[in-house]
Backbone as numpy.savetxt, mean C-alpha at the origin, in Angstrom:
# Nx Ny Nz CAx CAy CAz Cx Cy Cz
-1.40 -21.54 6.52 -0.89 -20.20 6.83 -0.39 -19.57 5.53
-1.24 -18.84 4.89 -1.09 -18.03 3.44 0.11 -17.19 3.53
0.03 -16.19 4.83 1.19 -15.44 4.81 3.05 -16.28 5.25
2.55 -17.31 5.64 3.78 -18.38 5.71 4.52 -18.54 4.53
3.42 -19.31 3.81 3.79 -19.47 2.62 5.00 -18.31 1.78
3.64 -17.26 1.65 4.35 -16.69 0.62 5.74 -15.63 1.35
6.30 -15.54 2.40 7.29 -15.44 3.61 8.30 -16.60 2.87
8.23 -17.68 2.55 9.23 -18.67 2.33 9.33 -18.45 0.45
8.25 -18.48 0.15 8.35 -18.40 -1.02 9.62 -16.81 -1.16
8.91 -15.88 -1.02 9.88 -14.52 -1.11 11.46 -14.92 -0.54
12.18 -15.66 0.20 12.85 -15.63 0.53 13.41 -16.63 -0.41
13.17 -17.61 -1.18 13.76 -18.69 -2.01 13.86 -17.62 -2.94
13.16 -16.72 -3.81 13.53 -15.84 -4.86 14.17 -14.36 -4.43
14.56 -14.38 -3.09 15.45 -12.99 -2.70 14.71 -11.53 -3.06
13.02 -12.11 -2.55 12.23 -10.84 -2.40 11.57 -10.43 -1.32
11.86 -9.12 -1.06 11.51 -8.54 0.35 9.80 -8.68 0.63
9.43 -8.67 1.67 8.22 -8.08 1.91 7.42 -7.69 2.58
6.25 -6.93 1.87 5.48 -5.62 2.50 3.88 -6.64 2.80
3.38 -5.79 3.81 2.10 -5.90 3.66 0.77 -4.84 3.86
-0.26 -5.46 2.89 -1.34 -4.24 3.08 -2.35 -4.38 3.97
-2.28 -3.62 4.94 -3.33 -3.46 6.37 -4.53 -2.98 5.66
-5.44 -3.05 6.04 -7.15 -2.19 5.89 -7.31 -1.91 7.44
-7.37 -0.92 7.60 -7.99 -0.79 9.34 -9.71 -0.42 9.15
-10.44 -0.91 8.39 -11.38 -1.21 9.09 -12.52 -2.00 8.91
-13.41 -2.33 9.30 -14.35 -3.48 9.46 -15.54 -2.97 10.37
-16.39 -3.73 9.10 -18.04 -3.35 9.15 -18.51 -4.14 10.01
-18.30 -4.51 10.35 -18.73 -5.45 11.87 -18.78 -4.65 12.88
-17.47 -3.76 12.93 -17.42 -2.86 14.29 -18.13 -1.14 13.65
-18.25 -1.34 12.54 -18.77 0.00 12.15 -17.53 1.22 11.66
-16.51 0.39 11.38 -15.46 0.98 10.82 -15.19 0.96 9.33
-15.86 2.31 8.77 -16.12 1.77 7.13 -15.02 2.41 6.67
-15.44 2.44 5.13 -14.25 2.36 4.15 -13.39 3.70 4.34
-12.81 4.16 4.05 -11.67 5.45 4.59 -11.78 6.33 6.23
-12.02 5.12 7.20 -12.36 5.34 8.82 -10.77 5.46 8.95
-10.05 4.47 8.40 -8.61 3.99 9.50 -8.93 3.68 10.57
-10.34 3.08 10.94 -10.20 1.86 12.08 -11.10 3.21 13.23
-11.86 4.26 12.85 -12.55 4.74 13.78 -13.88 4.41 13.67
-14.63 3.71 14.94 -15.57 3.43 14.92 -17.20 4.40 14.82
-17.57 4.43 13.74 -19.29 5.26 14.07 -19.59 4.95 15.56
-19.93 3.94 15.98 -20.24 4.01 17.24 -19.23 4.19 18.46
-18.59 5.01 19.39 -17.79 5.15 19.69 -17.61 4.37 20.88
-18.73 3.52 21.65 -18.66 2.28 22.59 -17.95 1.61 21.98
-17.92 1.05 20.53 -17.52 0.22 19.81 -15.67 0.07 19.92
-15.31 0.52 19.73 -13.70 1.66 19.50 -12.77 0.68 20.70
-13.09 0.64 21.81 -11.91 0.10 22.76 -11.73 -1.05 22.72
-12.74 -1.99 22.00 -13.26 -3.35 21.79 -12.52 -3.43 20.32
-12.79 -2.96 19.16 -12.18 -3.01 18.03 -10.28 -2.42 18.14
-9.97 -1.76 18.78 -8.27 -0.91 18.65 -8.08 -2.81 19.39
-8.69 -3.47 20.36 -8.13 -4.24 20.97 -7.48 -5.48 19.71
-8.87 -5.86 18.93 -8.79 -6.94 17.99 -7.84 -6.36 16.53
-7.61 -4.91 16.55 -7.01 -5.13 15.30 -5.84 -4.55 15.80
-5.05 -4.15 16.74 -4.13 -4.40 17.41 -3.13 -5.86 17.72
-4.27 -6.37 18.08 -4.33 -8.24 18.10 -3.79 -8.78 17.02
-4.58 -8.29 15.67 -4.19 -8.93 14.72 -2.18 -8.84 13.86
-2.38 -6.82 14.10 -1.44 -6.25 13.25 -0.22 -6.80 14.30
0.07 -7.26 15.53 0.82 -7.68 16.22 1.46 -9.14 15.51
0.00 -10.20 15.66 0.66 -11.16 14.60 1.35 -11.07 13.23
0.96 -10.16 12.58 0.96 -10.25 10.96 2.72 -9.68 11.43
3.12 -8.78 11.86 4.30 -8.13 11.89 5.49 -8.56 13.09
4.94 -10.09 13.81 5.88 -10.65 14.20 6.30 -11.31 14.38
5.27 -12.33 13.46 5.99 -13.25 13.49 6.45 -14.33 11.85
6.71 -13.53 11.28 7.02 -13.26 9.76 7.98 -12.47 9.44
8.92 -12.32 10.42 10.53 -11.58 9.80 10.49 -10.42 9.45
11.51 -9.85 9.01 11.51 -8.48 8.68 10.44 -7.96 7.09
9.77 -6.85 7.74 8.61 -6.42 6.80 9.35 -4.91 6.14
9.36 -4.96 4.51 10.08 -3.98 3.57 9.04 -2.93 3.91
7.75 -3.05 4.39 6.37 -1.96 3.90 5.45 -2.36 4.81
4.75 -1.45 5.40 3.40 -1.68 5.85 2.28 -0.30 5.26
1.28 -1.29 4.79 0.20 -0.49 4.05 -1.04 0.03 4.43
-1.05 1.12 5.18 -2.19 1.17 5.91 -3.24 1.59 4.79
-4.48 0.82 4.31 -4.93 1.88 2.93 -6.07 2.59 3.86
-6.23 3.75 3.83 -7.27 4.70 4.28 -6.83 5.09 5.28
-5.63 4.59 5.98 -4.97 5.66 7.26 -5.19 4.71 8.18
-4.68 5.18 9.65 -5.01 4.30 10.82 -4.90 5.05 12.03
-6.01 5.21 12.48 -6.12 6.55 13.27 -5.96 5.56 15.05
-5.66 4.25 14.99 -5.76 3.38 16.35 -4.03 3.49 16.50
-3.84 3.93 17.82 -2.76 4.04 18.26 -1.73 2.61 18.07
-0.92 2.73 17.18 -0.05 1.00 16.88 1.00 1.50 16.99
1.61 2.74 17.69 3.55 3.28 17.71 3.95 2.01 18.04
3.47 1.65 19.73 4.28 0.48 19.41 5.05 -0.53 19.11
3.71 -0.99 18.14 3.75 -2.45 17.42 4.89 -1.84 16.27
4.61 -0.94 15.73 5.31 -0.83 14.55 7.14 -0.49 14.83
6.85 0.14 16.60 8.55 0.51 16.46 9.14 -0.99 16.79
7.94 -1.94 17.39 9.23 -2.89 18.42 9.05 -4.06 17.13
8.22 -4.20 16.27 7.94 -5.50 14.78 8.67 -4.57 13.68
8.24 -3.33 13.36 8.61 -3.21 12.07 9.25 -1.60 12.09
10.28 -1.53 12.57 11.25 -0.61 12.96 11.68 0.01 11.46
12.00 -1.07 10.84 12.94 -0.49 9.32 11.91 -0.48 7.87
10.78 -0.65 8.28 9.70 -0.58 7.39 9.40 0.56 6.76
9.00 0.70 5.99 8.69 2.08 5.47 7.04 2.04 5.49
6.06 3.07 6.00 4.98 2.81 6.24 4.26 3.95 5.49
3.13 3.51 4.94 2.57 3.79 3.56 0.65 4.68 4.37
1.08 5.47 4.84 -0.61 6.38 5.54 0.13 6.03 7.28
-1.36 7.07 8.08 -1.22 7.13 9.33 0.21 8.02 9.54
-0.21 8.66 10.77 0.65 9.41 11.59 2.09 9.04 11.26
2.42 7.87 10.80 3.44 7.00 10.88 4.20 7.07 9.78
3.54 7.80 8.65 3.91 7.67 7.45 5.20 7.87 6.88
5.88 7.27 6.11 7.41 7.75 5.63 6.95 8.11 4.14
6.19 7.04 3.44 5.82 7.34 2.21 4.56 8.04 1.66
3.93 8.18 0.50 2.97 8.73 0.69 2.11 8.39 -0.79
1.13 8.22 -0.72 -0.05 8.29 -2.00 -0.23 9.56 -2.87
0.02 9.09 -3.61 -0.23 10.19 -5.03 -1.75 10.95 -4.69
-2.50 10.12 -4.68 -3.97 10.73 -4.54 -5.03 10.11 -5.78
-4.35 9.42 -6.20 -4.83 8.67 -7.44 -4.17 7.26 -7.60
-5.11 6.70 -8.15 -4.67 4.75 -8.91 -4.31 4.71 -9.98
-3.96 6.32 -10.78 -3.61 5.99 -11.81 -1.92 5.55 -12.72
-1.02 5.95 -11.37 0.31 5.31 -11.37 1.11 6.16 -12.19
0.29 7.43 -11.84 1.38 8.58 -12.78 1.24 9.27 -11.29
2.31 10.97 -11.41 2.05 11.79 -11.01 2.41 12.82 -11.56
1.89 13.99 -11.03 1.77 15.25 -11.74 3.24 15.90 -11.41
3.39 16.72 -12.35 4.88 17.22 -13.02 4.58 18.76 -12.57
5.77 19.39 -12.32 6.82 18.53 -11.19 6.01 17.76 -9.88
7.24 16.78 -9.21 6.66 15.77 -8.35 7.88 15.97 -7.09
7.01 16.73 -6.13 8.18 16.95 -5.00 8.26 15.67 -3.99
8.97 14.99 -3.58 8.95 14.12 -2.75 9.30 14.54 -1.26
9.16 16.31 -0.73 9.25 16.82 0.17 7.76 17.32 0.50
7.61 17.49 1.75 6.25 18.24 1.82 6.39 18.95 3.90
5.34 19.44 4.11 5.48 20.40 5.92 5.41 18.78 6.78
5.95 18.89 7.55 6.00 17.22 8.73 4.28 17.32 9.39
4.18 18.46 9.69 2.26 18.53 10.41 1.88 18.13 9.13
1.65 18.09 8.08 0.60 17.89 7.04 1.37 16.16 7.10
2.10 16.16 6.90 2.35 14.53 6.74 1.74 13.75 7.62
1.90 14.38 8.90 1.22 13.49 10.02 -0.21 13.49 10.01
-0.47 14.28 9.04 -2.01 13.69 9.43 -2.34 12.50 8.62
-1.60 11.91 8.52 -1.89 10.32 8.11 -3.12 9.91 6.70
-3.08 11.16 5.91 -3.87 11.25 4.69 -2.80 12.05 3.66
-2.22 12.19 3.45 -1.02 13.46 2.97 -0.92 12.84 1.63
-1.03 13.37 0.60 -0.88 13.20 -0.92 0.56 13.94 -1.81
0.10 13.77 -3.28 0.83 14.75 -4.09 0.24 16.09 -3.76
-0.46 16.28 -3.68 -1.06 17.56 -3.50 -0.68 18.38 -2.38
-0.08 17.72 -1.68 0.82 18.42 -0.54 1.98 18.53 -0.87
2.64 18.19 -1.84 3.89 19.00 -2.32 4.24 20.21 -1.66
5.26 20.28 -1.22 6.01 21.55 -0.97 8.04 21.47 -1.00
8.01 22.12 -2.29 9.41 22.08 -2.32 10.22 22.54 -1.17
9.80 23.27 -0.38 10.60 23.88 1.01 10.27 22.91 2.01
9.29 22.09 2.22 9.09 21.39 3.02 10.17 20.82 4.37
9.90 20.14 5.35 10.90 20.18 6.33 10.94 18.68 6.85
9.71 17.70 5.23 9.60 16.07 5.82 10.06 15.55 4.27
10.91 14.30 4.47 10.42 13.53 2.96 9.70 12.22 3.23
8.98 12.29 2.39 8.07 10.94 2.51 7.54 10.79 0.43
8.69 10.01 0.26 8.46 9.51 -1.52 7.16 9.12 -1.61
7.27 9.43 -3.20 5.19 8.93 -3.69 5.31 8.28 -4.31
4.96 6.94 -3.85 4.81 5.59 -4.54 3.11 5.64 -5.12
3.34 5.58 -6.62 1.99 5.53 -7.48 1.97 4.07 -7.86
0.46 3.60 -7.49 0.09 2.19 -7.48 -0.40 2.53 -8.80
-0.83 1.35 -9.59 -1.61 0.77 -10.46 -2.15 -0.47 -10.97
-2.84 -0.36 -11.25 -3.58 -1.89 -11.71 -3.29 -2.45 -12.85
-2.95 -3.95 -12.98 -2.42 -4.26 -14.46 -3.84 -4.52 -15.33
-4.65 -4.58 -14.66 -6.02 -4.65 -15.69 -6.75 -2.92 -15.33
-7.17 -2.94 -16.72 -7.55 -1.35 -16.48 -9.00 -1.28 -16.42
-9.81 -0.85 -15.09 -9.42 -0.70 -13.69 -9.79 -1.68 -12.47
-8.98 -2.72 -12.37 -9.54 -3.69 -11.42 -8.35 -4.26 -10.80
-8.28 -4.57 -9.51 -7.15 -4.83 -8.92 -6.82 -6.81 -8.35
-8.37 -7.45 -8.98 -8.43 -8.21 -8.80 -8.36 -9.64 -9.90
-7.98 -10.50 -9.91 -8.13 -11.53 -11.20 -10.15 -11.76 -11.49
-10.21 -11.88 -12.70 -11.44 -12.24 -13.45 -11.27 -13.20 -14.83
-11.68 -13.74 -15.23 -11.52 -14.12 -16.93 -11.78 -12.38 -17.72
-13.05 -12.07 -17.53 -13.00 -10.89 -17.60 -12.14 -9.74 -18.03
-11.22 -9.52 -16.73 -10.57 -8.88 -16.38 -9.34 -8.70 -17.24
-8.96 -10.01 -17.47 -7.64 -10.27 -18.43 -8.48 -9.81 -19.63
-9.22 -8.93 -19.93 -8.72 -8.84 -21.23 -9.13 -7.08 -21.13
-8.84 -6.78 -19.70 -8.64 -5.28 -19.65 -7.32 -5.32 -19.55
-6.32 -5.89 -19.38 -4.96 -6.38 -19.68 -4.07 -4.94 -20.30
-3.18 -4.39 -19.72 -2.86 -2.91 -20.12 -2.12 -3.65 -21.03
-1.18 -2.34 -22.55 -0.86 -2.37 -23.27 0.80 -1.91 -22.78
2.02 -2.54 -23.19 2.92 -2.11 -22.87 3.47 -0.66 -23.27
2.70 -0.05 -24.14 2.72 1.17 -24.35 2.04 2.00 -23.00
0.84 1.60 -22.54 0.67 2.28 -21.80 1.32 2.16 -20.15
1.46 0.95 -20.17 2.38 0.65 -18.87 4.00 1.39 -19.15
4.16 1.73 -20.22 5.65 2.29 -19.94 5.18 4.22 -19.97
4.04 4.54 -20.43 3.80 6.01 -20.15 3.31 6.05 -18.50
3.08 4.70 -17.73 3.12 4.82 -16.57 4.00 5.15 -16.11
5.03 4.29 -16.70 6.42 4.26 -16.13 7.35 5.69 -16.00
7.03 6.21 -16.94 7.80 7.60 -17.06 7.43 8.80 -16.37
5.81 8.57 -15.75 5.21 9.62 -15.59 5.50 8.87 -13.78
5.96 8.10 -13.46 5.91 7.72 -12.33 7.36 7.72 -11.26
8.09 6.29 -12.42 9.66 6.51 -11.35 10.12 7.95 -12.44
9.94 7.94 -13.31 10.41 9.16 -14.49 10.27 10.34 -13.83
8.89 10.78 -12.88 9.02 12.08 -12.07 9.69 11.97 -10.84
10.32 10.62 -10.32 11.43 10.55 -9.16 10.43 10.30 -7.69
9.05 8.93 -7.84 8.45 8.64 -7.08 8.89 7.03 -7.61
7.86 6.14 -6.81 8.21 4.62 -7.28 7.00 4.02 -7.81
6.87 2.69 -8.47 5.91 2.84 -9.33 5.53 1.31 -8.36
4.26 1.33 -8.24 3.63 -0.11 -7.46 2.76 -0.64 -8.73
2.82 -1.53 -9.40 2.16 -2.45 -10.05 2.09 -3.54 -9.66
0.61 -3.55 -9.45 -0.05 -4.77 -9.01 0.19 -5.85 -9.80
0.28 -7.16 -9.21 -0.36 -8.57 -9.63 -1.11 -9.27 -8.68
-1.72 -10.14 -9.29 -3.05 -10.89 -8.94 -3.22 -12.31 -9.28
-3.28 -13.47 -8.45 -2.97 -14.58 -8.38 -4.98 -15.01 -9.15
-4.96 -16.09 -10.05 -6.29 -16.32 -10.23 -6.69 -17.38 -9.66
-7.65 -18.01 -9.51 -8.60 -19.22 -8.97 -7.76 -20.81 -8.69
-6.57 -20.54 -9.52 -5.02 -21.43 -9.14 -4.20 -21.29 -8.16
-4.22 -20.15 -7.71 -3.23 -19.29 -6.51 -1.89 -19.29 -7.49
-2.08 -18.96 -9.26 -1.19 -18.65 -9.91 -1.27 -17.42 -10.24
0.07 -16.39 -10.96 -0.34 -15.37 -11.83 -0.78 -15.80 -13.20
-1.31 -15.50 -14.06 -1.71 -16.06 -15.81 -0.78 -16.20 -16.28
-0.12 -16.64 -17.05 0.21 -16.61 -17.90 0.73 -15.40 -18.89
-0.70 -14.94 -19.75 -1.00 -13.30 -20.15 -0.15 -12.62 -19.40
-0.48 -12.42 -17.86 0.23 -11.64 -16.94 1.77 -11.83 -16.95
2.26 -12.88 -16.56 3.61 -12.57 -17.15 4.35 -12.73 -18.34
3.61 -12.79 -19.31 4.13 -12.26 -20.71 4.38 -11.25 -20.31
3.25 -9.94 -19.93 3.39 -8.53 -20.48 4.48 -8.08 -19.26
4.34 -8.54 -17.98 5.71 -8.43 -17.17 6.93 -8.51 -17.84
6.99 -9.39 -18.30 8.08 -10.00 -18.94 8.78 -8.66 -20.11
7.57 -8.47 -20.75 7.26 -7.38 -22.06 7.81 -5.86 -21.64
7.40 -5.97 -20.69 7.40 -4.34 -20.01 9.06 -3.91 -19.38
């Protein structure tokens, strides 16, 4: 049980945690930025069942969750699951959203950076920087992700030696919590179920 694990692990080092949902799957015909709506629409009552199924386990029986990540939205009804498992979560896309995506991986955002925006535009469960609105009547903060290898989110031999420069990870930094959003930098466990080495030097560095 992977997510066991790292549930005990986070709790021996007094770190919260989130997790990242994908709602959808090519099996049922739910492709990449669907949020879990099926092309075939027979398909749909059969799939909301199984990934319903799933997001039930992942969020209850693993303690309190800091984040849930819907990436591409989630258009399958989960109120729910999420009010009666993950009540104090802050949830990242979908109708549900508190937080919100820049609109980019590049872990900056554009200046000025309102962390207000209209509550109908939020709910539509796609809502960016680009929906900024200083008058706005919702807040939902913009957490800008990035990748510590430039651009891959995954470990490679490869990869490490796209390895960002702490110069440029700190012009992340400024252009990110610096415009008053939060900054998500990735790490990536390699073929050990370790981080590198490399990798936490420049953690360390940064």
């Amino acid at each position: 049980d992977v997510l066991a694990d790292l549930v005990k692990s986070c709790k021996k080092f007094g770190l919260n945690l989130g997790v990242y949902i994908y709602p959808g799957d090519l099996h049922y015909g739910a492709g990449i930025g669907s949020g879990g709506k099926t092309a075939d629409p027979s398909k749909q009552e059969a799939y909301n069942k199984i990934f319903r199924t799933q997001l039930t386990e992942v969020l209850k029986n693993y303690g309190n969750m800091l984040e849930v990540w819907f990436d591409g939205s989630c258009v399958i009804d989960v109120s729910d699951i999420l009010e009666q498992y993950a009540k104090k979560a802050v949830i990242f896309q979908s109708k549900h959203a508190t937080i919100r995506w820049p609109g980019t991986e590049s872990g900056k955002l554009a200046y000025p950076a309102w962390n207000s925006l209209k509550s109908s535009v939020l709910q539509s469960g796609i809502a960016t920087q680009y929906d900024d609105d200083p008058d706005g009547d919702a807040w939902a903060p913009l957490e800008a992700d990035v990748t510590l290898y430039n651009h891959n989110w995954f470990w490679s031999p490869g990869n490490e030696r796209k390895r960002r420069s702490v110069d440029e990870l700190m012009d992340i930094y400024y252009a990110s919590a610096g415009h008053g959003g939060s900054l998500l930098l990735n790490s990536t466990p390699d073929t050990t179920g370790r981080i590198p080495a490399g990798d936490l030097a420049r953690y360390r560095e940064f």
